[in-house]
MIDREN-463673 format. One record per residue (C-alpha): residue in three letters; z, y, x. Coordinates in pm, 1 decimal, m for minus. Last residue first. Layout:
// MIDREN-463673
REC   rest         pz         py         px
REC    ALA          Z          Y          X
...
END
This chain:
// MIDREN-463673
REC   rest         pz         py         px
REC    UNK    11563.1     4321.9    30423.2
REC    UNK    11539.3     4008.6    30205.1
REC    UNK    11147.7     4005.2    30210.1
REC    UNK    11209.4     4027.8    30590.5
REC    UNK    11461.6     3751.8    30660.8
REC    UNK    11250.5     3553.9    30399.4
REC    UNK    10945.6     3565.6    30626.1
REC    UNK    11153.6     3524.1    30949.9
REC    UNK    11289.7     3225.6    30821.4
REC    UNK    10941.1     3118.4    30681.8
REC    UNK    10820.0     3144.4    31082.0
REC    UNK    10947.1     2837.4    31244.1
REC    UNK    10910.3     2609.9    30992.3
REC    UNK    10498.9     2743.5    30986.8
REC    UNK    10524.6     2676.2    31381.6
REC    UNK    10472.2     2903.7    31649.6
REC    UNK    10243.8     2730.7    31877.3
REC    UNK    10376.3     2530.2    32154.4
REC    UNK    10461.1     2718.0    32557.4
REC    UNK    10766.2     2806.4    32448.1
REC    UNK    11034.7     3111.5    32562.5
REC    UNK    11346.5     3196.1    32331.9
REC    UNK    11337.2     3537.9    32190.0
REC    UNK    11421.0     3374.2    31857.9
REC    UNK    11716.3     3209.3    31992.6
REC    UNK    11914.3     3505.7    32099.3
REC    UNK    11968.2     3520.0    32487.2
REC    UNK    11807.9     3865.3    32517.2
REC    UNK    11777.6     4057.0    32246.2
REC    UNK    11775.7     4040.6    31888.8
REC    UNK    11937.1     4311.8    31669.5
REC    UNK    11752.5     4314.6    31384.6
REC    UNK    11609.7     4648.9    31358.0
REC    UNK    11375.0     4695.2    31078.4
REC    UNK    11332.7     5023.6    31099.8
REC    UNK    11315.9     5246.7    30792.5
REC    UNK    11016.4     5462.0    30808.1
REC    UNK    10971.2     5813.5    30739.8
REC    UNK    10777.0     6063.0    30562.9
REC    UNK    10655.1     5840.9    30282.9
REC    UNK    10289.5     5867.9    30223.7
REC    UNK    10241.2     5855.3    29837.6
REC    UNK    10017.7     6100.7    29862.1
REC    UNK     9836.7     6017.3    30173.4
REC    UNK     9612.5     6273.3    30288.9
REC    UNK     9850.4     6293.7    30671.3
REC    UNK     9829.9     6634.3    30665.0
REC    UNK     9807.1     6817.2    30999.8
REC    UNK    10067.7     7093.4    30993.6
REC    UNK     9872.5     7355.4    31244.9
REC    UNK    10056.8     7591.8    31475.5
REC    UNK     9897.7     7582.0    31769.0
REC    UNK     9597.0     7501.9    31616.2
REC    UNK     9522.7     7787.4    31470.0
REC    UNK     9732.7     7998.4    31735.8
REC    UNK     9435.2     7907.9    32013.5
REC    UNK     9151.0     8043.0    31862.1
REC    UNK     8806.5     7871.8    31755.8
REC    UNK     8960.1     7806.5    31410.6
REC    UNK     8790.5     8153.6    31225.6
REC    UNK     8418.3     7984.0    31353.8
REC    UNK     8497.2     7675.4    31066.5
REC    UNK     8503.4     7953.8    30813.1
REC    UNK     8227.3     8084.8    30954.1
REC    UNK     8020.3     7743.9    30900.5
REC    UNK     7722.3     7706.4    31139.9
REC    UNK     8019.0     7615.1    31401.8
REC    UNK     7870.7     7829.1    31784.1
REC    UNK     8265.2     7950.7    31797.8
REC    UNK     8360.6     7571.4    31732.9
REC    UNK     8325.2     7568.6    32099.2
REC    UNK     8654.0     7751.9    32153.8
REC    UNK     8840.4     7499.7    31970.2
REC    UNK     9156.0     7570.6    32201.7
REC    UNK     8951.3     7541.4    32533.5
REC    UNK     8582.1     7437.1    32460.6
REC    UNK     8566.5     7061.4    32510.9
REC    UNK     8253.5     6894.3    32602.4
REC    UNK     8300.2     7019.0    32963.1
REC    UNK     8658.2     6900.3    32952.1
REC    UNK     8530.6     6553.2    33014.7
REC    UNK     8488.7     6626.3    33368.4
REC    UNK     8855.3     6758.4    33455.9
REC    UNK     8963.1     7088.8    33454.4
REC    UNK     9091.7     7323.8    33796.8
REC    UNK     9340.1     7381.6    33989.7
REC    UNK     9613.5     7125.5    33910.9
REC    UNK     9917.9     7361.8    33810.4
REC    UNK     9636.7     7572.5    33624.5
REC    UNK     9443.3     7258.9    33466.0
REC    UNK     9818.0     7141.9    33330.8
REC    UNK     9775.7     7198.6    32966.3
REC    UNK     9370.3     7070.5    33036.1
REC    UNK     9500.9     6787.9    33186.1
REC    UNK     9771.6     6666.1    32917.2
REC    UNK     9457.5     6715.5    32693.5
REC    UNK     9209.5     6532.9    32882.9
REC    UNK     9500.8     6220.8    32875.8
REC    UNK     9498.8     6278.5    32512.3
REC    UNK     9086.3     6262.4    32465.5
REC    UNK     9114.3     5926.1    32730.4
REC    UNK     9308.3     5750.0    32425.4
REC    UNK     9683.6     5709.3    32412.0
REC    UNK     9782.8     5531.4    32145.5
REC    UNK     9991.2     5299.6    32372.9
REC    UNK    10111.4     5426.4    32731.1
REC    UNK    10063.8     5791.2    32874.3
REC    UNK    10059.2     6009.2    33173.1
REC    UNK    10276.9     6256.1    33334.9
REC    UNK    10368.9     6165.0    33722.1
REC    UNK    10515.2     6548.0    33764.2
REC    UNK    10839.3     6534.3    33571.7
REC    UNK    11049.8     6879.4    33653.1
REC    UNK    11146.7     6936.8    33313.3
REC    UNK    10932.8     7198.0    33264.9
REC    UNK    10646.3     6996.3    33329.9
REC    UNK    10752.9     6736.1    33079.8
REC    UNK    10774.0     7009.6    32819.7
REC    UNK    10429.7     7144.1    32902.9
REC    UNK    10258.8     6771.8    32892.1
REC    UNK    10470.0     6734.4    32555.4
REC    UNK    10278.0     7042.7    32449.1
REC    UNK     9933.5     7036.7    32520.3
REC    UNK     9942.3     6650.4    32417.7
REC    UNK    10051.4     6758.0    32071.9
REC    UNK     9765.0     6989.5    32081.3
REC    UNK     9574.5     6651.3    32125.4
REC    UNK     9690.4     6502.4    31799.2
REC    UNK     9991.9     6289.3    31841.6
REC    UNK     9902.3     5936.6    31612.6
REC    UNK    10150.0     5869.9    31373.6
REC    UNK     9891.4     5804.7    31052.0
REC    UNK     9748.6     5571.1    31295.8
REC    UNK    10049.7     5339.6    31345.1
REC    UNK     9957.7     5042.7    31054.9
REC    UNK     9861.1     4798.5    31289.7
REC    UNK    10124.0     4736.9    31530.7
REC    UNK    10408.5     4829.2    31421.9
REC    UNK    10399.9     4944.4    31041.1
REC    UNK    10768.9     4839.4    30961.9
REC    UNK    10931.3     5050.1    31271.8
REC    UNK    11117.9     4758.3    31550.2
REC    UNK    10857.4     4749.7    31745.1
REC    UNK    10834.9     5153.5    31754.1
REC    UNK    11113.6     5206.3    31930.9
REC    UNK    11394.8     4933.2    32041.3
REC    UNK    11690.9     5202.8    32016.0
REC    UNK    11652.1     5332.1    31674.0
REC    UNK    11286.7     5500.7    31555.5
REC    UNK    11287.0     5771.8    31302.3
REC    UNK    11157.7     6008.4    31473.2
REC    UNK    10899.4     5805.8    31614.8
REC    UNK    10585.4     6021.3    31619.7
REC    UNK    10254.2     5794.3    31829.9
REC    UNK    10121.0     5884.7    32120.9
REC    UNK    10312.9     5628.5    32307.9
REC    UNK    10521.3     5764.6    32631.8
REC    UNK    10419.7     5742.6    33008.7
REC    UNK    10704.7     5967.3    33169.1
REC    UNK    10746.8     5984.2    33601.4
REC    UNK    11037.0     6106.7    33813.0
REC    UNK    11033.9     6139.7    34168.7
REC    UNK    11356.8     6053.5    34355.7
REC    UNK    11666.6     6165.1    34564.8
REC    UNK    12017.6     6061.6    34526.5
REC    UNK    12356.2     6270.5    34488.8
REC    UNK    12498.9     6126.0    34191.2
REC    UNK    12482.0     6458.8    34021.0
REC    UNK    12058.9     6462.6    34118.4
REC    UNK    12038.6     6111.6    33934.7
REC    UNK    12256.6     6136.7    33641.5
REC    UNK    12077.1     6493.5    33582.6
REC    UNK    11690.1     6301.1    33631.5
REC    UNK    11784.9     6012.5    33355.7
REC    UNK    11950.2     6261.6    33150.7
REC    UNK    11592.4     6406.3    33214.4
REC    UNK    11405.9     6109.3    33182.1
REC    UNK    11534.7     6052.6    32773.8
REC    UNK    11441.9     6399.2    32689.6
REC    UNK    11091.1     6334.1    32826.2
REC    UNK    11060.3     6013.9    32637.8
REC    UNK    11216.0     6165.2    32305.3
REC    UNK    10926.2     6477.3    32363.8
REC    UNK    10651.0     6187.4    32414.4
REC    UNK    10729.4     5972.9    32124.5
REC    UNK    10905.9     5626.6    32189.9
REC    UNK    10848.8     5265.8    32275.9
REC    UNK    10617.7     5284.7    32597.9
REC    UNK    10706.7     5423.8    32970.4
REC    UNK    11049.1     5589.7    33116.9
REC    UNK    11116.9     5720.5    33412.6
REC    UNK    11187.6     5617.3    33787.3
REC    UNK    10979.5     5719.8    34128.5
REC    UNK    11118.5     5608.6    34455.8
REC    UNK    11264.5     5291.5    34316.8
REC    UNK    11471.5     5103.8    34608.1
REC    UNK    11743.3     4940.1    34418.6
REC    UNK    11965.1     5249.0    34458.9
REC    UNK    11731.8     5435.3    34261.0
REC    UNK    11696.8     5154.4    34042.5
REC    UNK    12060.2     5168.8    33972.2
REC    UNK    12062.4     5503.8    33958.6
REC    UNK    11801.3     5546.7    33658.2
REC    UNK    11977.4     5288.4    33441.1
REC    UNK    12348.0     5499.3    33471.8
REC    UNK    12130.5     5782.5    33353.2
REC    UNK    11925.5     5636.0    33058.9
REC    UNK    12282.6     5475.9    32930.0
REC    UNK    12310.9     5098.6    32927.1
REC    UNK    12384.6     4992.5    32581.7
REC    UNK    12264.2     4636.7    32607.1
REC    UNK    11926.9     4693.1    32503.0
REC    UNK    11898.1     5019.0    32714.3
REC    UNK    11965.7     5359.2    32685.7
REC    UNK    12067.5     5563.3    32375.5
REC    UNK    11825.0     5822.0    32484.7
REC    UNK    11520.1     5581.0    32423.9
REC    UNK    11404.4     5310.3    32638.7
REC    UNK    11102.9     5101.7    32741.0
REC    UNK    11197.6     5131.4    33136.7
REC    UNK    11029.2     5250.8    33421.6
REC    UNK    11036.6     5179.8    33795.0
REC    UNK    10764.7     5298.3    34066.5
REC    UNK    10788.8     5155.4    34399.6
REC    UNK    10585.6     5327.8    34713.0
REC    UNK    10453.8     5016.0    34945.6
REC    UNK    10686.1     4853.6    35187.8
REC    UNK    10607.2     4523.2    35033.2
REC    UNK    10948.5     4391.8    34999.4
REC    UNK    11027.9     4702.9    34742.0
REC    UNK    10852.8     4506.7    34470.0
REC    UNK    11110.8     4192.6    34470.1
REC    UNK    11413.7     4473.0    34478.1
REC    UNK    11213.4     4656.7    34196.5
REC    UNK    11190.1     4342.6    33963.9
REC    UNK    11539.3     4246.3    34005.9
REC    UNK    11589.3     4563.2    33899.2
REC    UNK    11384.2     4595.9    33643.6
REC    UNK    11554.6     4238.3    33498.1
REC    UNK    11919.2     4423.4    33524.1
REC    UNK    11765.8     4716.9    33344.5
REC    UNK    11733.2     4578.3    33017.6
REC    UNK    11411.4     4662.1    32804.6
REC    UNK    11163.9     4670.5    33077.7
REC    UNK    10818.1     4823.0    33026.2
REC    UNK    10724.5     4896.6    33375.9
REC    UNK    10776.0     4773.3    33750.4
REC    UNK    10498.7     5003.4    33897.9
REC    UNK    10352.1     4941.1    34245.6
REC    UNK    10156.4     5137.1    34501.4
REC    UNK     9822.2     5228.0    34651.3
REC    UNK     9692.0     4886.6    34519.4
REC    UNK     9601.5     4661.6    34858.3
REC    UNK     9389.2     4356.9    34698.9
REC    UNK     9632.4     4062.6    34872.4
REC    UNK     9930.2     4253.1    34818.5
REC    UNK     9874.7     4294.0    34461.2
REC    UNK     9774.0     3892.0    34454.9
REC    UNK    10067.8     3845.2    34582.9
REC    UNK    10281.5     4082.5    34376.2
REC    UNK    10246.8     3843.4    34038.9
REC    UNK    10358.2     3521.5    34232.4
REC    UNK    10658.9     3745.3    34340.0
REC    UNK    10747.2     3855.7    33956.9
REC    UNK    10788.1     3565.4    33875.7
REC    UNK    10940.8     3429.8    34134.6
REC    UNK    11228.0     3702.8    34097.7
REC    UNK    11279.9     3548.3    33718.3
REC    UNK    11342.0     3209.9    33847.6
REC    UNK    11559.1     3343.3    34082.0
REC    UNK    11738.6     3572.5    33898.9
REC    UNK    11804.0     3263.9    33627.9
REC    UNK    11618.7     3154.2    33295.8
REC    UNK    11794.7     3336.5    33003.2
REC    UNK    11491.7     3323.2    32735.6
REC    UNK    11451.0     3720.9    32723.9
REC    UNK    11454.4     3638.5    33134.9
REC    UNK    11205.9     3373.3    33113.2
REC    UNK    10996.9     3554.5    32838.9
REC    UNK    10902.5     3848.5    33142.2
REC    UNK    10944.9     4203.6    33126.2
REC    UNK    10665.0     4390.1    33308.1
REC    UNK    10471.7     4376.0    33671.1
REC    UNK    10202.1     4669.9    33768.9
REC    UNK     9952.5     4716.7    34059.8
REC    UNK     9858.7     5082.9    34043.0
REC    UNK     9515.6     5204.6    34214.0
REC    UNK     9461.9     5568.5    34332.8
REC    UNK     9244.9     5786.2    34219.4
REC    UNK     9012.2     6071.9    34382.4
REC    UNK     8708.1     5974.6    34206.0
REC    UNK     8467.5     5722.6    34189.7
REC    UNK     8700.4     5514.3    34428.0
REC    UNK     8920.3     5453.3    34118.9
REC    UNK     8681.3     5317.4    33919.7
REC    UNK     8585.9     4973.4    34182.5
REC    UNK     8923.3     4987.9    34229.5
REC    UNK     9042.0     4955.5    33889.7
REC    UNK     8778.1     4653.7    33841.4
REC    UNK     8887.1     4491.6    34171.3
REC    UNK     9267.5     4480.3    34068.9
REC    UNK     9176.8     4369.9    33723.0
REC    UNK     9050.6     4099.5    33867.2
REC    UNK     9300.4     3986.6    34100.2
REC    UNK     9580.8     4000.9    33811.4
REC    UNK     9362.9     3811.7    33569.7
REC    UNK     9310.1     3521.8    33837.9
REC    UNK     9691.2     3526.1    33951.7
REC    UNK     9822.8     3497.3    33603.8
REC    UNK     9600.3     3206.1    33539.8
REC    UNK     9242.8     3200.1    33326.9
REC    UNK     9214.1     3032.2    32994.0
REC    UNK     9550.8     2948.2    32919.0
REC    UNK     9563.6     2879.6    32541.3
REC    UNK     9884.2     3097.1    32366.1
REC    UNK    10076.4     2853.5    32178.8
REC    UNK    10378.5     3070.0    32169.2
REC    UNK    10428.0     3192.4    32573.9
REC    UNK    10120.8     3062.7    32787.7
REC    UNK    10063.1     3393.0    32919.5
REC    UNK    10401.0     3479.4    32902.2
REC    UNK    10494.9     3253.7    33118.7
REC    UNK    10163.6     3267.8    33368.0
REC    UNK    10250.3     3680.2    33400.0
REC    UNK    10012.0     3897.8    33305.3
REC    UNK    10222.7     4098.0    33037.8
REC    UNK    10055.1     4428.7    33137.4
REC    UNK     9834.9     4314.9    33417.6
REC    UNK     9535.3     4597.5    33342.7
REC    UNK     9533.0     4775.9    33664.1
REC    UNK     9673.6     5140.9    33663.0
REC    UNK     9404.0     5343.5    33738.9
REC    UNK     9596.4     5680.5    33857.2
REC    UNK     9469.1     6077.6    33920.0
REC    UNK     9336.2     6040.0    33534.0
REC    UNK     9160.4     6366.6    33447.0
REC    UNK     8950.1     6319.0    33121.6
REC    UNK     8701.8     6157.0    33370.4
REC    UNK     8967.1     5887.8    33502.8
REC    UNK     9033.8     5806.0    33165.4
REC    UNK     8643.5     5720.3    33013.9
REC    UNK     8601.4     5544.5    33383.9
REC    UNK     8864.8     5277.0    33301.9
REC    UNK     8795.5     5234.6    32968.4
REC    UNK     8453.8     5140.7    33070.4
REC    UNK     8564.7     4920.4    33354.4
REC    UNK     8731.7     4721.4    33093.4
REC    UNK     8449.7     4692.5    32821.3
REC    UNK     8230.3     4664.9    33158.6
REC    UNK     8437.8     4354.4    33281.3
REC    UNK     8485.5     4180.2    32922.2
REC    UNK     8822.6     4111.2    32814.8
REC    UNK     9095.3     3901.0    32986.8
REC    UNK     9347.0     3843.7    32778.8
REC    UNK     9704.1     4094.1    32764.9
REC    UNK     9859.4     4116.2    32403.6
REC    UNK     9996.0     3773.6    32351.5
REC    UNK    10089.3     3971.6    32028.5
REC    UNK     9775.4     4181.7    31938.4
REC    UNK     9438.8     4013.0    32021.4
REC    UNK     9275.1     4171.6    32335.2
REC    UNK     8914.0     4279.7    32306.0
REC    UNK     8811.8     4399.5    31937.5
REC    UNK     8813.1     4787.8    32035.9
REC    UNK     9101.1     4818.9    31836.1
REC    UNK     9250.6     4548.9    32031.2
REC    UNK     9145.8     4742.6    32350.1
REC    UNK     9276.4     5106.5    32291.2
REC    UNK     9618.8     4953.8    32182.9
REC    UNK     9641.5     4696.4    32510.4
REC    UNK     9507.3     4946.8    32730.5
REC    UNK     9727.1     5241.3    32670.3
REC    UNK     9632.7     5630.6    32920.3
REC    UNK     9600.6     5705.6    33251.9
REC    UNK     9843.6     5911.1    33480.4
REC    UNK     9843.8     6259.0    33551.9
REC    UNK     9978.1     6321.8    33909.1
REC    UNK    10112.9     6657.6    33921.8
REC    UNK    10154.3     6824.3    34271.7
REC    UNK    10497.5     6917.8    34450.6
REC    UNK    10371.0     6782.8    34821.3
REC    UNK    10633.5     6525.0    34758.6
REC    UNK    10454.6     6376.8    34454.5
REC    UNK    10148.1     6412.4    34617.7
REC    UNK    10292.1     6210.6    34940.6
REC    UNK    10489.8     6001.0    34755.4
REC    UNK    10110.7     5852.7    34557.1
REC    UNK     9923.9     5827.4    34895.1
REC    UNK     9754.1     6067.9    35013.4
REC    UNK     9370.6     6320.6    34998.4
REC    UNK     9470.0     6614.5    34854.9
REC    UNK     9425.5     6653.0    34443.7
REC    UNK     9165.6     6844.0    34323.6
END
């Protein structure tokens, strides 16, 4: 088990911290959260469920469920207001607690991209956000903070230097690929800047595969170490392939959101990205969306040596298939071994599957007029642009 400390001192003690797994995916599937305004408050046990489900499969974090909990974006596009910011944000705080003292987890408060700065509002406006969001984490005492899913670093800095005011441990990650960020910032100039903003842990979360994410946090990492600066380094991809993804990930691919599955990483994917990001020298290793509790489990049980020892859930699960050694069919019994599924090709059973996907890949970001922030409806004018822009495409 993890010693007793904060989130810097495990990280500085050399241990892994495996983080938890996607909320907003797992939950809409589940029938909870509606894709798009993506974050709604859904039912306490549904969320302290999901909760417990991660921290058994080896979860060291429960991050709180305030992706997107801002008030703008909460009443972005005709979404109804049901709850504020503030009461979503102090809930979710008590329900990750209320999990995390089960075990030996600590609780992440975490902030994201806002509308207002895709919509061009100012720093200020912007910072406020973000403060009115860090109250209420202030107020309930998370372990530490995570600024995550930012497309441009200038907002996750702002973010970070808002964050840092607390005193508690400040984790930064951005939705970016190897190319960098949505206005061509590289992965390594983005990882010093929040470095020097006051991030003591920086990666990358969301938007690509797990081996792009840990390629794209160790330029991040090199840029880093050669610019003579010190910090932890964290990865919380998707668990979904994106090969063929351009520099806005899987939002831009044509099947985002609903048509993903055929992507999903099967756990002896997990075995090896959690390997990979090991040997890379990332020790916060979790995951963002796709990721159910059985991926987290796997990350763990690649890792149970480093960690010293399995997690719960990995009672059910016989190491490499071994529990398909009791299978009534033998040859079922021949797959209990570890090269089997090592080096399995799942099939995808689709015939006229294509391989790839061509991204759609507009271009849009921040200060174009389709990212701009309202609080009416989407209207039918609004949309049949975007309908013919597609069919056109």
């Amino acid at each position: 088990l993890l010693p007793i400390g904060g989130i810097l001192e495990r990280l500085d003690a050399g241990e892994v911290v495996i983080g938890d797994g996607g909320f907003v995916f797992a939950l809409e599937k589940r029938g909870y959260v509606k894709a798009g305004p993506w974050t709604q408050r859904p039912l306490p046990s549904t969320l302290r469920q999901l909760h417990r489900e991660f921290l058994r499969a080896g979860a060291n974090v429960m991050q709180t469920f305030t992706f997107y909990a801002s008030d703008d974006k909460l009443e972005n596009r005709g979404s109804k207001l049901s709850f504020t910011g503030a009461q979503i944000n102090a809930a979710a705080c008590d329900l990750a607690r209320e999990v995390a003292s089960e075990g030996d987890a600590l609780v992440a408060g975490g902030v994201s991209q806002t509308p207002s700065y895709l919509s061009c509002k100012s720093e200020s406006d912007v910072k406020a956000i973000f403060k009115k969001q860090l109250d209420v984490f202030v107020d309930k005492n998370v372990d530490f903070l995570i600024a995550e899913y930012f497309e441009h670093v200038e907002e996750a800095v702002w973010a970070v230097e808002v964050l840092k005011e607390t005193k508690k441990p400040v984790a930064a990650t951005l939705c970016i690929g190897p190319k960098g960020d949505m206005h061509g910032v590289s992965p390594g100039d983005c990882a010093v800047r929040l470095v020097k903003a006051g991030a003591q842990i920086v990666g990358v979360n969301c938007h690509f595969d797990p081996l792009t994410c840990v390629e794209t946090v160790k330029m991040m990492k090199a840029a880093v170490e050669k610019a003579g600066l010190k910090a932890h380094y964290m990865v919380q991809p998707l668990a979904f392939h994106t090969p063929d993804c351009n520099c806005q990930g899987f939002i831009d691919l044509p099947e985002f959101p609903f048509g993903l599955e055929p992507r999903i990483l099967t756990r002896w994917d997990m075995h090896k990205y959690a390997r990979e990001a090991y040997n890379v020298g990332i020790r916060y290793i979790g995951g963002c969306c796709g990721f159910e509790p059985y991926h987290i489990r796997a990350v763990a049980e690649e890792l149970a040596a480093e960690k010293g020892g399995l997690p719960a859930a990995s009672e059910k699960h016989g190491t490499w298939g071994a529990g398909l050694e009791m299978h009534t069919k033998p040859w079922v019994r021949a797959r209990a071994r570890r090269d089997y599924w090592e080096n399995m090709k799942p099939a995808s059973g689709r015939p006229l599957c294509p391989a790839m996907s061509t991204p759609d890949g507009w271009g849009v970001t921040k200060g174009d007029a389709d990212l701009i922030q309202q609080k009416e409806a989407t209207t039918q004018d609004q949309l049949k642009p975007l309908f013919d822009r597609t069919k056109s495409n």
